[in-house]
C-alpha positions in Angstrom: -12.6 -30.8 15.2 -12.0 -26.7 15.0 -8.3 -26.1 14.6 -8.0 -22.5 16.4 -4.7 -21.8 13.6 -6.9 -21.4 11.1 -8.7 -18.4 10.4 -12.3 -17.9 8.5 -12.1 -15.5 5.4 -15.8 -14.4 4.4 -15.9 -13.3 0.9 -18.2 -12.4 -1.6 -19.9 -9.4 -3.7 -20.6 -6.3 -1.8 -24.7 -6.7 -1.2 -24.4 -10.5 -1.3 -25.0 -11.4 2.4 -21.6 -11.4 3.9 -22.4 -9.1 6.6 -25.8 -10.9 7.4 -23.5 -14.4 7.9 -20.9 -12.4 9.9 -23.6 -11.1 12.3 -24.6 -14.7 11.9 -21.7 -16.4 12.8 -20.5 -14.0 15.9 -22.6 -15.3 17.7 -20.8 -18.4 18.5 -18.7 -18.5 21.4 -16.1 -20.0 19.5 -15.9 -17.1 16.6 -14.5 -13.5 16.5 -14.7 -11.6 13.4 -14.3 -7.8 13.8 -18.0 -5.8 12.2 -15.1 -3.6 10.4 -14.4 -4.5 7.2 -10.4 -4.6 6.9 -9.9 -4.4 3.5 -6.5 -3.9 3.4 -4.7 -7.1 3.3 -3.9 -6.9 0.3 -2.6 -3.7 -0.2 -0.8 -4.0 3.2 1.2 -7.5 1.6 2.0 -5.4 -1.3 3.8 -2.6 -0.1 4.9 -3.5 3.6 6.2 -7.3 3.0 9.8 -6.3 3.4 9.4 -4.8 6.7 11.0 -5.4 9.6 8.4 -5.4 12.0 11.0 -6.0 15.2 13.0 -2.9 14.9 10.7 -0.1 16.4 11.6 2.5 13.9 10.0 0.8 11.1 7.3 -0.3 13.5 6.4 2.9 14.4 6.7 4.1 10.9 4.6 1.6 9.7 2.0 2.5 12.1 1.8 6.2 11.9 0.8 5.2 8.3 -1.6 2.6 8.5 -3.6 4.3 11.4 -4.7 7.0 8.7 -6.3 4.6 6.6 -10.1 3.6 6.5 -10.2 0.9 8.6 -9.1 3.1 11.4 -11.3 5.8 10.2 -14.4 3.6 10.6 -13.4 2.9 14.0 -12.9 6.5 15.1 -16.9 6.9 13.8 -17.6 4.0 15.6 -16.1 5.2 19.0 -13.5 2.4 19.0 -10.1 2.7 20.5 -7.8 2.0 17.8 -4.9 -0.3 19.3 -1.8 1.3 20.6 1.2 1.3 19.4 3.1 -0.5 22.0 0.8 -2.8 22.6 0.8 -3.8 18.4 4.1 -4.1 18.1 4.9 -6.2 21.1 2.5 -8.8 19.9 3.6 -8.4 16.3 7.2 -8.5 17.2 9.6 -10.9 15.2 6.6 -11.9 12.9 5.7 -10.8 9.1 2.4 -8.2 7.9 0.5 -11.6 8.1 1.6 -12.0 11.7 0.7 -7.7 12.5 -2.6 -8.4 10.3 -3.4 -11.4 12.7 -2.8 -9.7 16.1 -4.7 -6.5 15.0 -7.9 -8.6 14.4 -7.3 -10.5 17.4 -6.6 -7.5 19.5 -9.6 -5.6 17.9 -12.3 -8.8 18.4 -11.1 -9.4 22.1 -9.9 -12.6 20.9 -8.8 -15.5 23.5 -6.8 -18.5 23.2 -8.2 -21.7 22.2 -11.0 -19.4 19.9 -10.8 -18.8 15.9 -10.6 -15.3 14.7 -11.3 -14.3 11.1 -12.1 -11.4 8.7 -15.5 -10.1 6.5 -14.3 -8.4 3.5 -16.3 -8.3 0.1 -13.0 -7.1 -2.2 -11.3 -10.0 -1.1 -12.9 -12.5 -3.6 -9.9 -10.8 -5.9 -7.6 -11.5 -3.2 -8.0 -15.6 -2.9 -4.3 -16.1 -4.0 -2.9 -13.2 -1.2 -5.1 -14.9 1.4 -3.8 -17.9 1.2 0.2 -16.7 0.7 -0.6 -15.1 4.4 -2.7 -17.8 5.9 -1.8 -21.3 4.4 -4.3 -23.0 6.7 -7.4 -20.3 5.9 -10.7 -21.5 5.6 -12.5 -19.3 3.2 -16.5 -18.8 2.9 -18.2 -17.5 -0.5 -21.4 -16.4 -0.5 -22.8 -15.8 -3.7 -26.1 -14.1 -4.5 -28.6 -13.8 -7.9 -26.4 -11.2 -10.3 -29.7 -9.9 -10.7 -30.6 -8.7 -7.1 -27.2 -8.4 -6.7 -27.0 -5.3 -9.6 -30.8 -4.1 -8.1 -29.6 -4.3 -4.6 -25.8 -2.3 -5.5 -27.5 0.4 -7.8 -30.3 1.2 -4.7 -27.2 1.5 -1.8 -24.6 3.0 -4.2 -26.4 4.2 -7.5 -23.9 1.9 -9.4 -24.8 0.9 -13.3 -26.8 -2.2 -13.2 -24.5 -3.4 -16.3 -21.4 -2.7 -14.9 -22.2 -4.5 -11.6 -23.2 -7.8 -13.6 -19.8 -7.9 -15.7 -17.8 -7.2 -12.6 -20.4 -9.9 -10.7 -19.1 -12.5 -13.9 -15.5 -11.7 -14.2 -15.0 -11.3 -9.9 -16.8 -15.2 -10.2 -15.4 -16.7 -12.9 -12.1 -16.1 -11.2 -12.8 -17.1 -8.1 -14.9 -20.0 -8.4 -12.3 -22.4 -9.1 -10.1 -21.3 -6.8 -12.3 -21.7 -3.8 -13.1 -25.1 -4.9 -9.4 -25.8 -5.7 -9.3 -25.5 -1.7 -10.8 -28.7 -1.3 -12.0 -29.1 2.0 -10.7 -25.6 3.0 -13.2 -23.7 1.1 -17.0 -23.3 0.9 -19.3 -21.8 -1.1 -23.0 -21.3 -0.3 -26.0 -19.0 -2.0 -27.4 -16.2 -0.2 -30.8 -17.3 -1.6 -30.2 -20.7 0.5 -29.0 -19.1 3.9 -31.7 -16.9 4.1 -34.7 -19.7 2.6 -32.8 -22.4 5.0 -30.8 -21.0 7.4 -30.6 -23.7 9.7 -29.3 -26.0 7.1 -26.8 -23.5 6.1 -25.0 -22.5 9.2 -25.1 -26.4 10.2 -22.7 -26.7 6.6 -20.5 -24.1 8.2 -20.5 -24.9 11.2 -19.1 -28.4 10.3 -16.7 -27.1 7.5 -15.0 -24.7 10.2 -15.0 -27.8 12.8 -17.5 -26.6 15.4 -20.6 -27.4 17.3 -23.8 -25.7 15.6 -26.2 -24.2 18.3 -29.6 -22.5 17.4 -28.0 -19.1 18.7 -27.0 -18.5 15.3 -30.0 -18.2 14.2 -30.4 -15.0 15.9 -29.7 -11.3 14.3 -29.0 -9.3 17.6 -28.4 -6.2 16.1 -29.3 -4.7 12.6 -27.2 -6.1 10.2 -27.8 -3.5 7.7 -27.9 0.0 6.9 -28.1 0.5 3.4 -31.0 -1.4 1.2 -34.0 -3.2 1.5 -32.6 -4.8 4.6 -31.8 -2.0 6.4 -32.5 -2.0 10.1 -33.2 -5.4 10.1 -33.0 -7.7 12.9 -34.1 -10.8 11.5 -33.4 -12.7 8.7 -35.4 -11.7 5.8 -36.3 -15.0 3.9 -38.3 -12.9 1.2 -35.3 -10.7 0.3 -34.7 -12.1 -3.3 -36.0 -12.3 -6.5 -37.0 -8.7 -6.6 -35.7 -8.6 -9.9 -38.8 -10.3 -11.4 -41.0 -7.0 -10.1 -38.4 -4.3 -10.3 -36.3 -5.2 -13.5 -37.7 -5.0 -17.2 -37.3 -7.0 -19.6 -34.7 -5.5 -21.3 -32.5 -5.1 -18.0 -33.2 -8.6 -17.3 -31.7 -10.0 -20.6 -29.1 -7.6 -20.7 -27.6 -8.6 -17.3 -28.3 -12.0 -17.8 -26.4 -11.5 -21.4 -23.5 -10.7 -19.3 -23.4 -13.8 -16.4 -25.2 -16.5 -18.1 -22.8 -19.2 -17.4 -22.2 -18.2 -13.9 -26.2 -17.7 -13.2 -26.2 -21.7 -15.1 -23.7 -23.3 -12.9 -25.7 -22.4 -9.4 -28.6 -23.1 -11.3 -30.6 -19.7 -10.9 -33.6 -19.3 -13.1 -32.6 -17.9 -16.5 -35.2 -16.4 -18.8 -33.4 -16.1 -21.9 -31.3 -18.4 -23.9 -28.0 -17.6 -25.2 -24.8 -19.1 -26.9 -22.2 -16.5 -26.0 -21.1 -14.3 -23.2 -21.9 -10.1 -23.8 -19.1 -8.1 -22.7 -19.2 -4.5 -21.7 -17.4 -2.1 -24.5 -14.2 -0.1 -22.8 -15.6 2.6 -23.8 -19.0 2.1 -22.2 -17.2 0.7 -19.0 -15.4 3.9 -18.5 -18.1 6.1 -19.1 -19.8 3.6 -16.0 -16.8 3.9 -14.3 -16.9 7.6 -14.1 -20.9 7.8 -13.3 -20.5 5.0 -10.3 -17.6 7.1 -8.9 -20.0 10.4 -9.2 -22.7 8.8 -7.8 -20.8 7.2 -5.2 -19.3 10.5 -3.8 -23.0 11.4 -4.0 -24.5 8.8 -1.8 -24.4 8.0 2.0 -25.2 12.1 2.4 -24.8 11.2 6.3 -21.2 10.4 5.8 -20.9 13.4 3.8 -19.0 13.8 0.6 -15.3 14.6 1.7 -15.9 11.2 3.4 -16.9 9.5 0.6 -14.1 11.3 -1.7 -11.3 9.9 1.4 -12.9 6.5 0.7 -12.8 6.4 -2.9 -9.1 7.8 -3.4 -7.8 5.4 -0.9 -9.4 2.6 -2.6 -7.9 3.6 -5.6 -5.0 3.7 -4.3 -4.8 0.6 -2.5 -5.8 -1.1 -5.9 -2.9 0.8 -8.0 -0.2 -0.5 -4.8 -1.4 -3.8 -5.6 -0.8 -4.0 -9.2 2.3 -2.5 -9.4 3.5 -5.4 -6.7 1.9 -7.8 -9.3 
């Protein structure tokens, strides 16, 4: 049975499939999930938790602040009306961020009573902990994908170091792995590999972990799902989108990232091709120098969007993350 209180978190690894199973999952009657990535949840519950969100002043400051951030960027390229002000904090009114966080997505999605709404945001498989301080009841997806298409598919749509990539891929997993399955029957994970090989099977899982009728529309991709990639402009799934690594990877790549994720790759019981007895880990001094090249060739990428876009989307991100550990 689908308890409408209870929203869907999708989480994962940038490049791991989460905006293939949003796309996915849309396309039940009974699921809205904005195709804007929010990704500000966390930043939001750090520095706007002591708000008052009922006295209009602090509503309206509150707003003129949020509305310049990328979320409403993204929406202005899109062509979408970004809510108004009146209209936000009347349905907001009386309630906490979680409360102005829930009737933004609801009011963005066209929500309507008796449906779930829910969220698609890679960087929130830090933000497990924040989720669930917000949403008690939230019933969160990870989809995990091979660390080694994952660093091949992240270095092709961003440029980022294939070695950085697989110790963030480790640490983000290590983390969160036990606390999705500490969720019990409120969390799920699920491989990438296995949604697109079986996707059938897959979205049957979900749809019985979320509490709702599977129906073979979800098995469509009505629109391209991607834009950046090897799956870009596809409209279907692609079941032969993995394992590229074997091809495009040498040896010496291969064994390095898997040097790095080894016990990860074991416990999902990807092919490894070397053996090992500890876990490598990335030098600081090596990480910053990646650091500094992924943030160069990140501002470089995604010409289309031009740099002083890419610039406003790296310095907010940065900023976001610095908010949120001086809360912590």
């Amino acid at each position: 049975m689908k308890n409408v209180n209870a929203p869907i978190f999708i989480i994962g690894m940038p490049r791991s499939g989460t905006k293939l199973l949003r796309s996915l999952l849309v396309n039940h009657d009974d699921i809205f999930i904005p195709s804007i990535e929010t990704e500000c949840l966390p930043s939001w519950t750090s520095k706007y938790s002591e708000v008052n969100f009922s006295d209009k002043g602090e509503f309206s400051q509150f707003y003129d602040e949020v509305t310049k951030s990328i979320y409403f960027s993204h929406q202005h390229r899109h062509g979408k009306q970004i809510i108004d002000k009146s209209i936000w904090f009347e349905r907001s009114k009386g309630g906490d961020i979680s409360k102005v966080f829930e009737e933004l997505i609801k009011h963005d999605t066209a929500w309507t009573e008796g449906k779930i709404w829910g969220d698609k945001s890679p960087s929130y498989i830090n933000h497990v902990t924040t989720i669930r301080q917000c949403f008690p009841n939230a019933r969160i997806i990870l989809i995990v994908r091979d660390v080694r298409d994952y660093c091949l598919s992240i270095n092709k749509a961003w440029g980022k170091n294939i070695y950085r990539a697989a110790q963030r891929w480790y640490d983000s997993h290590k983390k969160v792995l036990p606390q999705v399955s500490a969720l019990g029957h409120e969390g799920l994970t699920i491989k990438y590999e296995d949604l697109t090989q079986d996707p059938q099977k897959q979205l049957e899982k979900i749809c019985n972990f979320i509490g709702i009728e599977f129906n073979s529309k979800l098995l469509s991709v009505t629109n391209s799902t991607e834009n950046l990639g090897s799956a870009k402009g596809a409209t279907t799934i692609l079941s032969d989108n993995q394992s590229k690594w074997k091809k495009l990877l040498t040896s010496n790549e291969i064994y390095k990232i898997e040097s790095y994720s080894w016990p990860i790759l074991e416990e999902f019981q990807y092919e490894i091709t070397h053996e090992f007895n500890k876990v490598s880990k990335i030098s600081m001094v090596k990480t910053y120098y990646y650091k500094l090249a992924d943030g160069y060739n990140l501002l470089m990428t995604n010409r289309e969007k031009g740099i002083l876009w890419n610039l406003r989307v790296y310095l907010r991100n940065m900023i976001d993350r610095i908010n949120i550990k001086q809360k912590k």
